[in-house]
MARTORNU-745022 format. One record per residue (C-alpha): residue number from 1; residue in three letters; chain; y, x negated, z negated. Coordinates in Angstrom, 2 decimals, padded with zeros to 5 digits. Layout:
! MARTORNU-745022
     k     r   c        c2        c1        c3
   NUM   ALA   A         Y         X         Z
...
***
This chain:
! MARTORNU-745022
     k     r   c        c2        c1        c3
     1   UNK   A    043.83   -052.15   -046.68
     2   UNK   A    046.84   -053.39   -047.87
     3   UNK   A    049.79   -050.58   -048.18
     4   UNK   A    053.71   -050.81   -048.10
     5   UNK   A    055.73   -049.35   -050.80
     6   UNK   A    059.85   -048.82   -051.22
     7   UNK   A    061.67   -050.28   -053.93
     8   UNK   A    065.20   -048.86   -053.96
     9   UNK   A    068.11   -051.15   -055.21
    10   UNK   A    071.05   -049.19   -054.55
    11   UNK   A    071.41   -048.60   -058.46
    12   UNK   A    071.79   -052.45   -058.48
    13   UNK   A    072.72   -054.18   -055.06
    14   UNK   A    074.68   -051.23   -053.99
    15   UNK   A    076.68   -050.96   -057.36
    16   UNK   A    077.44   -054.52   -056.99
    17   UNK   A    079.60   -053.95   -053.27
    18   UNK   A    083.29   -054.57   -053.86
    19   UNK   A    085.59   -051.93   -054.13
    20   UNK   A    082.80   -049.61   -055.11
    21   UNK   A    080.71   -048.20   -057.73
    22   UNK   A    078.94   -045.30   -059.57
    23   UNK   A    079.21   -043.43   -062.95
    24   UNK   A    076.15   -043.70   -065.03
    25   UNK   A    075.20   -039.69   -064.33
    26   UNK   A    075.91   -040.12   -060.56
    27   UNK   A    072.84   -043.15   -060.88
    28   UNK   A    071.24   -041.18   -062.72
    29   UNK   A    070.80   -038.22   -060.40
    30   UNK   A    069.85   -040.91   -057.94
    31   UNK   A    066.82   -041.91   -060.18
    32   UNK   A    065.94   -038.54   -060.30
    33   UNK   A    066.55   -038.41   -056.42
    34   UNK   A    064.57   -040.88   -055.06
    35   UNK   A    061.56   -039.78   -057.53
    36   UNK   A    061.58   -036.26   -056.03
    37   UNK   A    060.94   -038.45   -052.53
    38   UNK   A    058.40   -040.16   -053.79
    39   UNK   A    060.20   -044.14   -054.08
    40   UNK   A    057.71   -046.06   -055.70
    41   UNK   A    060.40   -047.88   -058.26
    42   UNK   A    064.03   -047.56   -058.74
    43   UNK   A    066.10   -051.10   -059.71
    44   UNK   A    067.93   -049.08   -061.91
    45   UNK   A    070.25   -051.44   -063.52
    46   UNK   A    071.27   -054.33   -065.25
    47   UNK   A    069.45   -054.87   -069.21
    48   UNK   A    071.32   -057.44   -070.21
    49   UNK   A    075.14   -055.67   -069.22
    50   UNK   A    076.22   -054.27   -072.57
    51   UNK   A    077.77   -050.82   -070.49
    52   UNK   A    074.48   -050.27   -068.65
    53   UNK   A    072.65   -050.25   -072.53
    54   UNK   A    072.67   -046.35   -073.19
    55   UNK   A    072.04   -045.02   -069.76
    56   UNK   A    069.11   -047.18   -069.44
    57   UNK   A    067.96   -046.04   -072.39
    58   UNK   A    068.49   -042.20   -071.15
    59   UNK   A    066.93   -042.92   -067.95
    60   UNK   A    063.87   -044.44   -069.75
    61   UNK   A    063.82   -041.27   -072.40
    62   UNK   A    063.58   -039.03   -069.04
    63   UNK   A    060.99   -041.08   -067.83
    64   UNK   A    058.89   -040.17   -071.44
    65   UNK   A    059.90   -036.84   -070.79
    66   UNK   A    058.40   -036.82   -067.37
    67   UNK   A    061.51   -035.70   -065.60
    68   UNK   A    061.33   -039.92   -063.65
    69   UNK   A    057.45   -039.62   -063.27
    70   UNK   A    056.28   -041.12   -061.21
    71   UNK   A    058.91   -043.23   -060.11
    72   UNK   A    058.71   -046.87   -062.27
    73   UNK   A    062.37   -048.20   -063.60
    74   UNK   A    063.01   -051.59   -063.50
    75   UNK   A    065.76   -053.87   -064.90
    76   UNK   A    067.00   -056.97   -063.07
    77   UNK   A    068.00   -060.17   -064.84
    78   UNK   A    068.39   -063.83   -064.16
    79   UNK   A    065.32   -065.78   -064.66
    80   UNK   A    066.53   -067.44   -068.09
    81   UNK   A    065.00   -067.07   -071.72
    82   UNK   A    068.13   -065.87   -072.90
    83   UNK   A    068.72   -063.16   -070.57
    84   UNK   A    064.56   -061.84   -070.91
    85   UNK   A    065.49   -062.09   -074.82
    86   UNK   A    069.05   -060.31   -074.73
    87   UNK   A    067.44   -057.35   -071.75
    88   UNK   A    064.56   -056.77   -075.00
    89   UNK   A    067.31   -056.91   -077.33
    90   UNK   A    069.60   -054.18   -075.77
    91   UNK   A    067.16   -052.37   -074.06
    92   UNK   A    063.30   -052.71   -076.07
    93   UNK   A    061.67   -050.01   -074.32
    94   UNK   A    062.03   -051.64   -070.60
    95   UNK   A    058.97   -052.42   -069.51
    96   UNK   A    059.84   -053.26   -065.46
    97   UNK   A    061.43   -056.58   -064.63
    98   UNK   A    062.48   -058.70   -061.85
    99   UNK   A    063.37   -062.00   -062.67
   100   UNK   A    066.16   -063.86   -060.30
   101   UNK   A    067.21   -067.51   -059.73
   102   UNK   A    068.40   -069.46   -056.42
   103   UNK   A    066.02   -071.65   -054.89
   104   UNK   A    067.21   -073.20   -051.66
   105   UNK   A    068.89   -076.68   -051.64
   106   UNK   A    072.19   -074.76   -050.82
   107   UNK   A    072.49   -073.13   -054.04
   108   UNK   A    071.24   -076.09   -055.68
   109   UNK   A    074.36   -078.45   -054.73
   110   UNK   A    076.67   -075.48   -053.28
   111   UNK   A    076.27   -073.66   -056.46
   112   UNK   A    074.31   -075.31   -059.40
   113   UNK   A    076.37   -078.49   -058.38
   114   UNK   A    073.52   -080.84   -058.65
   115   UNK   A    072.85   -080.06   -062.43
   116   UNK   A    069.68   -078.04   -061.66
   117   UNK   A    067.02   -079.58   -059.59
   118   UNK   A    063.70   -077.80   -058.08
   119   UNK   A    062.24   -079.04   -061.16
   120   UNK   A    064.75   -077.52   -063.29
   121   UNK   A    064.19   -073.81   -061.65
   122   UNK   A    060.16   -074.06   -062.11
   123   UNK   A    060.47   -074.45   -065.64
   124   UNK   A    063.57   -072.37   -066.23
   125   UNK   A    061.65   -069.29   -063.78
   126   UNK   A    058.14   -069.72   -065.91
   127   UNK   A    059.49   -069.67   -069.37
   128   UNK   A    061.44   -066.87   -068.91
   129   UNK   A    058.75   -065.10   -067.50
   130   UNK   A    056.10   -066.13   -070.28
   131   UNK   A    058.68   -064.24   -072.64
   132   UNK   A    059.07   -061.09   -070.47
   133   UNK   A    055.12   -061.12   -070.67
   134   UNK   A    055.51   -062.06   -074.57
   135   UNK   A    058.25   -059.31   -075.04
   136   UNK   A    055.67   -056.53   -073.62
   137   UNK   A    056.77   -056.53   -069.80
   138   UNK   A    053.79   -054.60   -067.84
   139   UNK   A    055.17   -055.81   -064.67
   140   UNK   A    057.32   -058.67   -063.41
   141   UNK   A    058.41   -059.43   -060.31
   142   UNK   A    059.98   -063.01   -059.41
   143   UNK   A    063.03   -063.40   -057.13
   144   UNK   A    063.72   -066.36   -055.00
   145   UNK   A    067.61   -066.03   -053.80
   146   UNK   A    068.34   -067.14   -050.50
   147   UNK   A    064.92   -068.18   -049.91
   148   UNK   A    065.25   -067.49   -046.15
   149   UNK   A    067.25   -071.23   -046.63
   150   UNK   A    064.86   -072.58   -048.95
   151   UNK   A    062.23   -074.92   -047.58
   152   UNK   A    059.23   -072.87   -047.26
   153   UNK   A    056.25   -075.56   -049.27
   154   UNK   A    058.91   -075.41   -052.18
   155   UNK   A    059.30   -071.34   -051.78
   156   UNK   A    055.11   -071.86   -051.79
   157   UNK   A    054.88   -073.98   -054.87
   158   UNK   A    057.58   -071.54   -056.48
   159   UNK   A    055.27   -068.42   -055.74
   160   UNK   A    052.16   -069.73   -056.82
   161   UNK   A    053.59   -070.94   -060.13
   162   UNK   A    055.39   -067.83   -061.14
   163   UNK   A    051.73   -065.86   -060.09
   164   UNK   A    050.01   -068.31   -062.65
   165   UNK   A    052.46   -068.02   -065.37
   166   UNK   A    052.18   -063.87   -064.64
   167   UNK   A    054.07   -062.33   -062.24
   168   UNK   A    052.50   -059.90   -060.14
   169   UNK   A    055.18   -059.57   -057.18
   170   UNK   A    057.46   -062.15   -055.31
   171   UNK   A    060.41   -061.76   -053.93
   172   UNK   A    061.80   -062.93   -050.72
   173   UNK   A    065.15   -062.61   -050.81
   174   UNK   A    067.03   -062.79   -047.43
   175   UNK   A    070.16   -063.05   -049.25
   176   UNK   A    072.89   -063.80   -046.22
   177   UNK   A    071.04   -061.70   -043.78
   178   UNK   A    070.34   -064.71   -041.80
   179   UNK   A    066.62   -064.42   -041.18
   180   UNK   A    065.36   -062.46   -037.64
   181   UNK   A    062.07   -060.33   -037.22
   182   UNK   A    060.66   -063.72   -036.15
   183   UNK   A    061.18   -065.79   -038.71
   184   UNK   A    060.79   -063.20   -041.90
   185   UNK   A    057.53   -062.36   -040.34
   186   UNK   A    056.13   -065.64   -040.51
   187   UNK   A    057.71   -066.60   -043.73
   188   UNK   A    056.64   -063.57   -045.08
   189   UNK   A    053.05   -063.89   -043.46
   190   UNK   A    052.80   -067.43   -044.79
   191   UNK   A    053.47   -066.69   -048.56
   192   UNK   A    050.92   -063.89   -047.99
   193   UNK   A    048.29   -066.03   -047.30
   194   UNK   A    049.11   -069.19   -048.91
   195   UNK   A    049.96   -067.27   -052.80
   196   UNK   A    047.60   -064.48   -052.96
   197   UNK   A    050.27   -061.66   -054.41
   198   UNK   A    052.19   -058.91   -053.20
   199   UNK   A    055.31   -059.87   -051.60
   200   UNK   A    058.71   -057.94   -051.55
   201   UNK   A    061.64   -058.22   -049.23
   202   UNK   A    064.67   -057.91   -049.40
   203   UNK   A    066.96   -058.08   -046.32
   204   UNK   A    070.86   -057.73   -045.94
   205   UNK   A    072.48   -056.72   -042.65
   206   UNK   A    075.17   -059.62   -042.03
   207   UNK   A    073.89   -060.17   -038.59
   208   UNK   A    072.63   -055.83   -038.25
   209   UNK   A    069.03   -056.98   -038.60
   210   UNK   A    068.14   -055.74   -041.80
   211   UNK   A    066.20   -052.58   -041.10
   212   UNK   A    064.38   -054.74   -038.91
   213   UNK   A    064.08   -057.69   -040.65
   214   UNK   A    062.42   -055.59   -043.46
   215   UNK   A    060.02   -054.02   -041.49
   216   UNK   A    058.92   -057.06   -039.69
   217   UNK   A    058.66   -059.16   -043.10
   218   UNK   A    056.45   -055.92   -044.38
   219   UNK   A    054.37   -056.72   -041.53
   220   UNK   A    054.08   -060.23   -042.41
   221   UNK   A    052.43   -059.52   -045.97
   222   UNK   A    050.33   -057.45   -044.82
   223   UNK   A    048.94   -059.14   -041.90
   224   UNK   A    048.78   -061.55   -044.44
   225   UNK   A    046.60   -059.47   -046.30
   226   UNK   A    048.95   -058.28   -049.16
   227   UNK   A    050.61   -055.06   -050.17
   228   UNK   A    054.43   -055.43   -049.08
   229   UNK   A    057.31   -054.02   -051.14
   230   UNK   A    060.67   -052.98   -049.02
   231   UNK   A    064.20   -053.16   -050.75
   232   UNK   A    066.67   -050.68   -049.36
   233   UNK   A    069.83   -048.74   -050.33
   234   UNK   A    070.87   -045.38   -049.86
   235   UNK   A    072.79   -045.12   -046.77
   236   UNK   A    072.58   -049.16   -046.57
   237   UNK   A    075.18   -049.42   -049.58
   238   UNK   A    075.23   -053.25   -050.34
   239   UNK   A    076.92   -056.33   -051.01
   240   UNK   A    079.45   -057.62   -047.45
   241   UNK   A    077.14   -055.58   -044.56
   242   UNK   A    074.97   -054.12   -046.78
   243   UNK   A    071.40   -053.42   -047.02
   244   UNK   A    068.29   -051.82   -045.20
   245   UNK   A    069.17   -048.06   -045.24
   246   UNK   A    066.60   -046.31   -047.20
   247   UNK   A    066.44   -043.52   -044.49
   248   UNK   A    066.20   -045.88   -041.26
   249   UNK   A    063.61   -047.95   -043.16
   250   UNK   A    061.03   -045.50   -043.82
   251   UNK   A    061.64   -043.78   -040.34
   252   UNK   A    060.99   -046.92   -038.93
   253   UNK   A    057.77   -047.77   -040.97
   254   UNK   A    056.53   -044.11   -039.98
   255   UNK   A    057.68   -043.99   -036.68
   256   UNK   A    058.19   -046.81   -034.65
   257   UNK   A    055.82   -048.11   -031.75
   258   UNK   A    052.61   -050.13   -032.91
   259   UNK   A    053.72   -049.89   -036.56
   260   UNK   A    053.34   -046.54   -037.81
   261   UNK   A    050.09   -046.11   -036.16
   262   UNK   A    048.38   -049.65   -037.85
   263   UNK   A    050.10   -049.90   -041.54
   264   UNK   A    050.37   -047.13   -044.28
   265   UNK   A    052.29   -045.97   -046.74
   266   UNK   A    051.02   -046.85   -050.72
   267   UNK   A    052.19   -043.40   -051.82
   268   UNK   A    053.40   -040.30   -049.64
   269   UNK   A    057.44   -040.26   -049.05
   270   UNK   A    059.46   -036.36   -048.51
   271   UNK   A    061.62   -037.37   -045.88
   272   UNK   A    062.60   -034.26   -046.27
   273   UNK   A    064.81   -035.22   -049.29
   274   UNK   A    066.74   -037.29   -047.54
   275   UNK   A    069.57   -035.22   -045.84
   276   UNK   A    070.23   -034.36   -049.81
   277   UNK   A    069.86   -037.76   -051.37
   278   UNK   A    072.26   -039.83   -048.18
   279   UNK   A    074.88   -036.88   -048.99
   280   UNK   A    075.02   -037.32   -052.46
   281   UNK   A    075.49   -041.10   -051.84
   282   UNK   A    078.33   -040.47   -049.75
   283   UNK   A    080.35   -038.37   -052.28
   284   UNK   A    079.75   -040.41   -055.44
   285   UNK   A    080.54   -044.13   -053.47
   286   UNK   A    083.39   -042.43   -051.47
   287   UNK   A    082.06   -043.71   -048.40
   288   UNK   A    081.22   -041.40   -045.18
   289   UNK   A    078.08   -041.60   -043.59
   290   UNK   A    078.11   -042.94   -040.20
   291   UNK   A    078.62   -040.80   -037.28
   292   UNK   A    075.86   -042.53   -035.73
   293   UNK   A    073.06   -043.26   -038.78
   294   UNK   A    069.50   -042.94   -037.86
   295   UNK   A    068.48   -039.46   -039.19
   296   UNK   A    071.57   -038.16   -041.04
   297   UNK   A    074.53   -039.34   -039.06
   298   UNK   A    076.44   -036.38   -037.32
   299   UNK   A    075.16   -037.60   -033.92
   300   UNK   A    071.68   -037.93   -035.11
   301   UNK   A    070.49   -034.68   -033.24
   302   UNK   A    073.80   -033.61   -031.33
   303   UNK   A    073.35   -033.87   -027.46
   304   UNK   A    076.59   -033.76   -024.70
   305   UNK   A    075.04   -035.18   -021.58
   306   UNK   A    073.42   -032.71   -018.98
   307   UNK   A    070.40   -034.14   -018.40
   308   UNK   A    069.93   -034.48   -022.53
   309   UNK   A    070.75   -031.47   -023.56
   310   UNK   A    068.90   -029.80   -020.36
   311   UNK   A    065.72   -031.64   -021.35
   312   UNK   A    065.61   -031.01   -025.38
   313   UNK   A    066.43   -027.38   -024.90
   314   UNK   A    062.61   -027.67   -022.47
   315   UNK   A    061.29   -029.91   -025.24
   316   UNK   A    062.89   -031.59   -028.00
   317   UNK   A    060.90   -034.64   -027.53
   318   UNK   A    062.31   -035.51   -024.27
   319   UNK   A    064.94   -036.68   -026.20
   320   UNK   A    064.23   -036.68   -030.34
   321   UNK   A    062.00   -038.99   -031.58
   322   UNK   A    061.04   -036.89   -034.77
   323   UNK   A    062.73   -033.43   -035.90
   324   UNK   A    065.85   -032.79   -037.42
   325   UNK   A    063.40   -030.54   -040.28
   326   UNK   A    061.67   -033.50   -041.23
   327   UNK   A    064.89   -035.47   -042.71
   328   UNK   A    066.03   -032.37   -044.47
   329   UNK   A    068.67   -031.23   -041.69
   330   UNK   A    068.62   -027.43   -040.45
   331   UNK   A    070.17   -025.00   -043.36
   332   UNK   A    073.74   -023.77   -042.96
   333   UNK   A    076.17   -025.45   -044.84
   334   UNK   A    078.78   -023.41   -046.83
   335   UNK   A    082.77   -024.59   -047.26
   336   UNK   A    084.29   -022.57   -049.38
   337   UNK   A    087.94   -021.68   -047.60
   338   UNK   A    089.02   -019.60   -049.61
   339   UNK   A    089.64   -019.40   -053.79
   340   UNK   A    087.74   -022.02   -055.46
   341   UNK   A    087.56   -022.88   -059.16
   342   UNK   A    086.34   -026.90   -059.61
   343   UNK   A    085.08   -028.60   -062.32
   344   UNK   A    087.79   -031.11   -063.75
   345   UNK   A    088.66   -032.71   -066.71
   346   UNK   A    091.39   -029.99   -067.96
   347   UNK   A    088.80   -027.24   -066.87
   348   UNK   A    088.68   -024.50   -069.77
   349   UNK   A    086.07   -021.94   -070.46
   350   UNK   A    086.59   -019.39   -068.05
   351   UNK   A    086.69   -021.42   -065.27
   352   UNK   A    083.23   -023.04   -066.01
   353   UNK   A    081.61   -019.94   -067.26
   354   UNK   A    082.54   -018.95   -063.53
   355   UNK   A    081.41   -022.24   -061.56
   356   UNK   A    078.23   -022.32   -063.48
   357   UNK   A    077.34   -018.51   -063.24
   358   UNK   A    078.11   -018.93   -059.28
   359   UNK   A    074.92   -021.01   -058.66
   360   UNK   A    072.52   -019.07   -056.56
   361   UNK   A    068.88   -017.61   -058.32
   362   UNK   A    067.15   -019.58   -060.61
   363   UNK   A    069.45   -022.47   -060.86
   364   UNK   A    072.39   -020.09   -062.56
   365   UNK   A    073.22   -020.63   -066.01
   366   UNK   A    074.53   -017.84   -067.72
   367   UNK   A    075.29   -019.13   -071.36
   368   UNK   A    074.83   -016.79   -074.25
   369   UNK   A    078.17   -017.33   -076.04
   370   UNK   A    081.80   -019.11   -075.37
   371   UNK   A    080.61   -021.74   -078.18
   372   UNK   A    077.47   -022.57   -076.18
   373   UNK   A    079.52   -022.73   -072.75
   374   UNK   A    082.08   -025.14   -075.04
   375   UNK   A    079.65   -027.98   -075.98
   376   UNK   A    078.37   -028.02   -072.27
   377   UNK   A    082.08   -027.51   -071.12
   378   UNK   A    082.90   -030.73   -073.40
   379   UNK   A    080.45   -033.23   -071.55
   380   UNK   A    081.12   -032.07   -067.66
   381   UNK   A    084.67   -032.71   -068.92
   382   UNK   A    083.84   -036.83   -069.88
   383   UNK   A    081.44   -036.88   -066.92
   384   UNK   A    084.75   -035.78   -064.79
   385   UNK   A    086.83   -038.41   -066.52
   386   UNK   A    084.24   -040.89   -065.44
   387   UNK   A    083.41   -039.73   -062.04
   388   UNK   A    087.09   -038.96   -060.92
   389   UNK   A    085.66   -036.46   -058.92
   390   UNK   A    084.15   -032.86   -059.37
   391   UNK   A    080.79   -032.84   -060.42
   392   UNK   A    077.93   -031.53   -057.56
   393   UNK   A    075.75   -028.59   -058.54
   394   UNK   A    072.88   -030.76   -059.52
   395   UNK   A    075.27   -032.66   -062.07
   396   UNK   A    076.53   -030.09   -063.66
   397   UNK   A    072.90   -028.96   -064.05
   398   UNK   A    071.86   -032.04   -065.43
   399   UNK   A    074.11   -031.94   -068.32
   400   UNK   A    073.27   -028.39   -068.72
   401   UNK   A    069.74   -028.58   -069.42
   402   UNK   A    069.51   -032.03   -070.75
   403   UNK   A    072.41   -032.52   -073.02
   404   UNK   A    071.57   -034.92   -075.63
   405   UNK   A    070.77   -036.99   -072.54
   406   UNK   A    074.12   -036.75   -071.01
   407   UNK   A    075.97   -037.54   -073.97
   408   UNK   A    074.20   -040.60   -074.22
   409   UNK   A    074.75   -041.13   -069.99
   410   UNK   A    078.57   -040.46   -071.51
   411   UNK   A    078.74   -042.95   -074.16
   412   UNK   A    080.23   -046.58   -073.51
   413   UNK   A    079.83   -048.80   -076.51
   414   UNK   A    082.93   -050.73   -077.63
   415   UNK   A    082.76   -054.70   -078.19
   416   UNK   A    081.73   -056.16   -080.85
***
């Protein structure tokens, strides 16, 4: 039976939202994050952006080390030969990649101005993926942008060319949210049938569909009788009106009516992680979570009404559709109120010999000299520089027990 799996592009789509973005720890922890939940593959980044070179390199040393096991990392780039040569170049241990290139007649006069033609993105698409295959790639997956506006025999012949030159996914890209359940269903269904390989969605919420619109093109592969790969973002994070929500996606493809009950998942997910993981999202982007978001907003389990809060105190499931537990919720939370020593980037010794000493059981750190606390002292410093923020217990963590990693997570290279 085919199976759904989540691909998470918040360390790519959501990085690329205006007025926001993340330092390379902060995506880092994310990796580390969504493995703990069990997220098939992370889009961690960009190969062929000079900046992006040394933490993709870190992440991919963690993954050797089997701290991101078994999550899979993989780079996006445009579907070009020079791109697939300069991501191998910068990056020559990536072994994940998702190819990209517009496809509908839009972007071909809107945006290539005429000088591309369908012809032109065939043989541009298959040659660069013949040299991610040549370069060592173990899987490739082939974008079509804006293919919800691309004539569906070309999307077709697009598919089934980039399957027999070697890619083993396609993706649908629903790249101005303007698809409905309706139509990414059959679309979705069609290329199923019609191209014989997984298919992969990816939905954006400018009309507030894409939670649904993923779910109901995830349907449409596998009705169609192939596995189906979700895109989300934490907390929905992504270009204009964002993404599916990572959180609202998998509730829905666990929960909902006549879905949950027929399709499964490819690989178990902790929803449990996921108060932790849409918290940690909010504080490193800056952004609140909705008072209202499925699972994890404030609201999510808070009840006013008489009759509601009469009926969940008989039985929550008069009014919860699945418990707070199971998203992570239910543990006190602790504001400090009173004195309170921060990480920062003018913090000295004493201060971080106290903040890291503070951490509760195991997770303490209690360094064995002042030159030891020093070298870690040195990195949360640049990590604060970057972040412009205090570092979160599991940060300062990080760069405590994986050091040579963080100095590398640290390190821009200059032009050359």
């Amino acid at each position: 039976m085919p199976k759904i799996y989540f691909i998470d592009v918040t360390n790519r789509d959501g990085v690329q939202t205006a007025r926001l973005g993340l330092s390379k720890l902060e995506k880092t922890i994310i990796n580390i994050y969504l493995n703990e939940m069990g997220i098939f593959q992370s889009e961690f980044g960009f190969p062929t952006t000079r900046h992006e070179s040394n933490y993709l390199q870190a992440n991919l040393e963690l993954a050797d080390m089997g701290v991101l096991k078994p999550i899979r990392l993989e780079g996006w780039i445009r579907a070009t030969v020079p791109d697939v040569e300069k991501a191998f170049t910068l990056v020559p241990n990536i072994r994940h990649l998702n190819l990209s290139i517009s496809t509908s007649n839009q972007m071909i006069y809107g945006k290539f101005l005429g000088k591309k033609s369908r012809e032109d993105i065939l043989e541009t698409t298959f040659d660069a993926v013949e040299a991610a295959r040549a370069h060592g790639a173990e899987s490739i997956g082939v974008n079509a942008e804006d293919a919800s506006r691309t004539d569906m025999d070309f999307l077709v012949e697009f598919a089934l060319a980039a399957k027999e030159h070697g890619a083993q996914r396609f993706r649908y890209c629903d790249t101005l949210g303007y698809d409905s359940p309706f139509t990414i269903y059959e679309a979705a269904k069609t290329l199923a049938q019609n191209v014989g390989i997984p298919i992969e969605t990816h939905c954006h919420g400018d009309l507030g569909m894409a939670v649904a619109n993923s779910i109901a093109g995830a349907k449409g592969a596998l009705d169609g009788g192939q596995d189906a790969y979700i895109n989300t973002t934490i907390n929905g994070i992504g270009e204009r009106a964002g993404n599916a929500d990572l959180v609202a996606t998998i509730l829905a493809a666990t929960k909902s009516k006549g879905f949950a009950e027929k399709y499964q998942l490819g690989n178990p997910i902790d929803l449990t992680k996921a108060w932790k993981i849409t918290r940690f999202a909010s504080y490193a982007f800056k952004v609140p979570i909705s008072i209202n978001q499925p699972g994890v907003g404030a609201n999510a389990f808070a009840h006013s009404s008489g009759i509601h809060a009469d009926g969940v105190l008989k039985d929550p499931d008069n009014y919860e559709l699945y418990s707070f537990d199971e998203v992570g919720r239910g543990e006190p939370e602790t504001v400090e109120t009173g004195r309170e020593i921060c990480s920062g980037a003018y913090g000295g010794i004493s201060g971080f010999r106290h903040i890291m000493g503070k951490m509760a059981g195991e997770t303490a750190v209690p360094f064995r000299s002042s030159e030891e606390a020093g070298e870690i002292l040195e990195l949360v410093r640049y990590a604060n520089v970057e972040a412009q923020k205090p570092l979160v217990e599991d940060e300062l963590l990080f760069i405590a027990k994986y050091p040579q990693i963080a100095r590398k997570l640290l390190t821009l290279k200059p032009l050359e």
